[in-house]
VOGU-3710 file (C-alpha; in Angstrom, 3 decimals, decimal comma):
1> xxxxxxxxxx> 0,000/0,000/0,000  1,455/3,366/-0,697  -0,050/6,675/1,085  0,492/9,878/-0,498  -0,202/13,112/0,997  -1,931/16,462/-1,346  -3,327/19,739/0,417  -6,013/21,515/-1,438  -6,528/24,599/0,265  -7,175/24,076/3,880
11> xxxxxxxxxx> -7,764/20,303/3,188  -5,694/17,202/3,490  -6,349/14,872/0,936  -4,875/11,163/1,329  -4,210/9,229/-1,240  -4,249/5,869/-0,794  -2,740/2,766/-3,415  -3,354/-0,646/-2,598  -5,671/-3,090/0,160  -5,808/-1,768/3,652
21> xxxxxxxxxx> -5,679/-5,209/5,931  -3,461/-5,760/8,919  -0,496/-5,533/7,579  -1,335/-2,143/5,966  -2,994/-0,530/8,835  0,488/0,541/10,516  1,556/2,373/7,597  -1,678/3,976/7,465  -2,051/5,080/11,157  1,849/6,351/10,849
31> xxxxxxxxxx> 0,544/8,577/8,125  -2,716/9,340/9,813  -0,681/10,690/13,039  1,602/12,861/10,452  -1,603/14,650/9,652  -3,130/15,152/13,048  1,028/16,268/14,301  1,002/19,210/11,191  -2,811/20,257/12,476  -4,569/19,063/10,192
41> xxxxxxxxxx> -8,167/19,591/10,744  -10,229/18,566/7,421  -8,890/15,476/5,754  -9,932/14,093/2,946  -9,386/10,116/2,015  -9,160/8,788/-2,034  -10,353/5,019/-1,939  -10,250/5,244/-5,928  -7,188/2,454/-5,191  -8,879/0,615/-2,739
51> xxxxxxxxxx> -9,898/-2,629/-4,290  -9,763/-4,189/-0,396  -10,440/-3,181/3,535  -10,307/-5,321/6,176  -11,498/-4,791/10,213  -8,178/-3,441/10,956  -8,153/-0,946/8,350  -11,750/0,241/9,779  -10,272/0,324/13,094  -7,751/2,718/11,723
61> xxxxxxxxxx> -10,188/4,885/10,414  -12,348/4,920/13,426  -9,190/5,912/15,229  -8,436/8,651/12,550  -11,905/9,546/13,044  -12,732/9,918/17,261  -8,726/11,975/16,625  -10,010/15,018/14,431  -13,505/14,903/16,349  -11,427/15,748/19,334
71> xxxxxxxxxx> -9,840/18,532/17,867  -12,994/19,951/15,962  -11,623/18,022/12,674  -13,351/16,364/9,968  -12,797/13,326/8,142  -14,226/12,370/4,639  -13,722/9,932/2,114  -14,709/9,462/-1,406  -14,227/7,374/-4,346  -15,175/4,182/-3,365
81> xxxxxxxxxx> -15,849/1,142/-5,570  -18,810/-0,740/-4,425  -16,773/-4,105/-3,144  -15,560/-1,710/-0,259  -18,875/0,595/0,018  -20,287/-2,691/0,782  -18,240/-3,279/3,852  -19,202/0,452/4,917  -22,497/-0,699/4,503  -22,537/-4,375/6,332
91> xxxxxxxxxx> -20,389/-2,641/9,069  -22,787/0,650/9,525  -20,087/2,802/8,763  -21,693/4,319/6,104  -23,390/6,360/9,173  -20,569/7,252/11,007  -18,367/8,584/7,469  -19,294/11,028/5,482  -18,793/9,386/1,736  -18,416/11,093/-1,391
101> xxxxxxxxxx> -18,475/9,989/-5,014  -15,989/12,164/-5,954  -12,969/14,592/-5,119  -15,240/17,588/-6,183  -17,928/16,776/-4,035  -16,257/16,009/-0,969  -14,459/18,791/-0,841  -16,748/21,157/-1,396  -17,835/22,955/1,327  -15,316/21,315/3,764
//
């Protein structure tokens, strides 16, 4: 998985290459706790990449989350194929992120 880090504006956008599982999910909270170190308070996941995610890659993004809640942050994600908007959905995460369908639309208004 590769993790690659854009600011638009005020916004933190995350790109993200490849399946998030358990042996992704370091690399990605690493990154994740980059973000929250530089203040970043509006960040923005790509899951255009993201053919796979597994419990410990939600876990991560729970984590990522309850962290910008804390600090009056917001977290949104977008561009996800349906394989992994089903697991938002079977999970009831779907309530709990805010998903996009695209870059344009999640960022607007952020």
């Amino acid at each position: 998985m590769k993790v690659v880090r854009e600011q638009k504006g005020d916004c933190t956008v995350c790109l993200i290459d490849g399946e998030i599982n358990l042996n992704t999910s370091p690399d990605l909270r690493k990154a994740f706790e980059d973000y929250i170190r530089d203040n970043a308070r509006k960040v923005a996941i790509d899951f255009s990449n993201v053919p796979y995610i597994d419990s410990s890659g939600l876990a991560t993004l729970i984590e990522l989350f309850q962290r910008l809640k804390k600090v009056n942050g917001k977290l949104r994600i977008y561009s996800v194929s349906e394989k992994v908007k089903n697991v938002f959905e079977v999970t009831k995460l779907h309530k709990l992120f805010e998903i996009y369908d695209d870059q344009e639309t999640a960022l607007e208004g952020f």
